[in-house]
N, C-alpha and C positions, 0 to 999 in steps of 0.2 A: 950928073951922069950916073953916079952912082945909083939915086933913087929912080931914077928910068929904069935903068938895069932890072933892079928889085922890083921895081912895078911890073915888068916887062915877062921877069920868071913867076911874080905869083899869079900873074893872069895866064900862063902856060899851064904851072898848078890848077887851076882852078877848071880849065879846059877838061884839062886829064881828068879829076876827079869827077866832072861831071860825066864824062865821057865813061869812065868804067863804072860811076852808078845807072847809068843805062843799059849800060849792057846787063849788067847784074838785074835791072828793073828788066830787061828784056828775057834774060834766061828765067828768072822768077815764072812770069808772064807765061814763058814755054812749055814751064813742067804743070802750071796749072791745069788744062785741061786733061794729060794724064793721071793727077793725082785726083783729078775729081772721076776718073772711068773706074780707077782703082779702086775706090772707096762705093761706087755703086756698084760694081761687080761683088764686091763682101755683102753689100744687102741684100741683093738677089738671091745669094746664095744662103743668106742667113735666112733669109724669108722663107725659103723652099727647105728650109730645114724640117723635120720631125717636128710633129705639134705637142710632141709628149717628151721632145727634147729636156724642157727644165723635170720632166719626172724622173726620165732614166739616167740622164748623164747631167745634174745640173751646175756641176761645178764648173765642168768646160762650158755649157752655154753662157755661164754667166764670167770665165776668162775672154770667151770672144766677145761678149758684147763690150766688156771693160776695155780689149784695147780696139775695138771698131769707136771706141767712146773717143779714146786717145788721140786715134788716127783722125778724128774729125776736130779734133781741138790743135793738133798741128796743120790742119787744113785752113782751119778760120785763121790762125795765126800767119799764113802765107807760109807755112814753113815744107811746101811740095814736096822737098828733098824728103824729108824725114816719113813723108808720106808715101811717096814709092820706093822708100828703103823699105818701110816695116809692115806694106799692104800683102807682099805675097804672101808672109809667115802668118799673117789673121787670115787670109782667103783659103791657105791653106787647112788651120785649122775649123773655120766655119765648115768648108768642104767634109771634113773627115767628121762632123756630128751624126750624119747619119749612120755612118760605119757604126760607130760607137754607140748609138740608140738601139741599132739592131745586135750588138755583141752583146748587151748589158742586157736586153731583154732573152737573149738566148742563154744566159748565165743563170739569171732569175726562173727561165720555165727548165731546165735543168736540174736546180735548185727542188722544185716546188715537185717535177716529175717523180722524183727520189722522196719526197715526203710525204706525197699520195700513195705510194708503194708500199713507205710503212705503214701506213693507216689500213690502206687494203688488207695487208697482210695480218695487221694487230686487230683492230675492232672485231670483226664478225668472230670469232673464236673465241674473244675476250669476252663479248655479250654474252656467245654461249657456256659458255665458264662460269661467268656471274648468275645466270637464269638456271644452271644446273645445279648453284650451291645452295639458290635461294629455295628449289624446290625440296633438297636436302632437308633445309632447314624449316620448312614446313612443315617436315612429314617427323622430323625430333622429338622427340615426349622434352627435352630439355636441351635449351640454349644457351650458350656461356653468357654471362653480363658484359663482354667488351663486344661481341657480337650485335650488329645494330639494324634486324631485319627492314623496319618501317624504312630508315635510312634509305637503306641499299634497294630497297622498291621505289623511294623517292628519285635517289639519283638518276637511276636505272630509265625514270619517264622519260618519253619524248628521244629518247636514243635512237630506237626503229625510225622515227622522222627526222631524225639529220640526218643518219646515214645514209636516208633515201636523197635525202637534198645533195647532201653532198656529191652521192652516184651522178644525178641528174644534173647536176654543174658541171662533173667531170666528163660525162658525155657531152655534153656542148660546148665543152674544151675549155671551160671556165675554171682554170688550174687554180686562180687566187680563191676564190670562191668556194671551190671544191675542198679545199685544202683548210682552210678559215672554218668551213663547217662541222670539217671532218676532227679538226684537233677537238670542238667543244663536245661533241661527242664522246671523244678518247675521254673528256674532262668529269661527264656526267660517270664514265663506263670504270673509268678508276679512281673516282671518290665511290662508286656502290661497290667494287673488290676491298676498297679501305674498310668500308665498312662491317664487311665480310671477314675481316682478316683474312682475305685471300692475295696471296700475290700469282699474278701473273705476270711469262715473260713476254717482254716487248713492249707492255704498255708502261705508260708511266703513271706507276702508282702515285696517290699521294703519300706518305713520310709515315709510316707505322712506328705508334710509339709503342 
């Protein structure tokens, strides 16, 4: 009697457990196809991101891909829960890459607008500075020895032709460019003041000993 009994409750057990792994197999079953809309809605949006996303911002590009990475490795594992708990917070941040491509690049021409202004402002006056000592020192019966005219005619070449480039980039709004040409410029315009012993302000000399 006894072992009926026992027989009787483990086959009720056995019911039951099969019966709440279905259901469990059945909810699984449920949240899959919202965990797979979740997870292609993150690539769409990751797709339609900025194509210069990894230049401007690319630490966050490469936080959302790491956990779109995640969220697909809890996917393959059936684990749907964890996948529409943690898809908004990635969809979220995919979403907000472009905001952040276009603030990082308004930071950057900000940046670079403020550095073309010194240069505006420093070179042309500083060439003429340089071109008004060297003709000083032409016109010398005698020039000191730390004085280094050849130098400073050397440096001095090729200055008139970036700062035209540089103009010409900055009119066509090519601020990296403009800016890039303009510093080597500043670079020829005050090694030839170095050489001069001249200092002028705003630029930046090289290091007079």
């Amino acid at each position: 009697m006894k072992l009926k009994e026992l027989g009787r409750r483990l086959r009720a057990h056995t019911t039951l457990l099969l019966g709440v792994a279905a259901m469990l197999s059945a909810g699984c079953s449920g949240q899959s196809a919202p965990a797979r809309t979740a997870l292609d809605r993150i690539n769409v949006v990751l797709a339609a991101a900025p194509a210069d996303a990894a230049k401007y911002v690319p630490d966050r590009l490469k936080n959302v891909q790491a956990e779109l990475k995640n969220l697909n490795a809890e996917f393959g594992m059936h684990d749907y829960a964890s996948v529409l708990s943690g898809a908004p917070a990635v969809l979220a941040q995919a979403q907000g890459l472009t905001a952040a491509v276009a603030g990082r690049k308004a930071e950057l021409s900000q940046a670079l607008t403020k550095e073309w202004a010194h240069y505006a402002a420093t070179i042309p006056p500083s060439v003429a500075a340089v071109r008004l000592r060297l003709r000083a020192m032409a016109r010398a019966r005698r020039v000191h020895s730390v004085i280094n005219v050849p130098a400073a005619r050397s440096d001095l070449t090729n200055v008139d032709s970036l700062w035209t480039q540089a103009q010409t980039a900055f009119r066509a709004g090519d601020l990296q460019h403009a800016v890039t040409v303009a510093h080597q410029a500043e670079i020829r315009t005050a090694a030839a003041a170095t050489a001069l012993r001249l200092r002028l302000p705003g630029l930046a000399p090289q290091q007079l000993s």
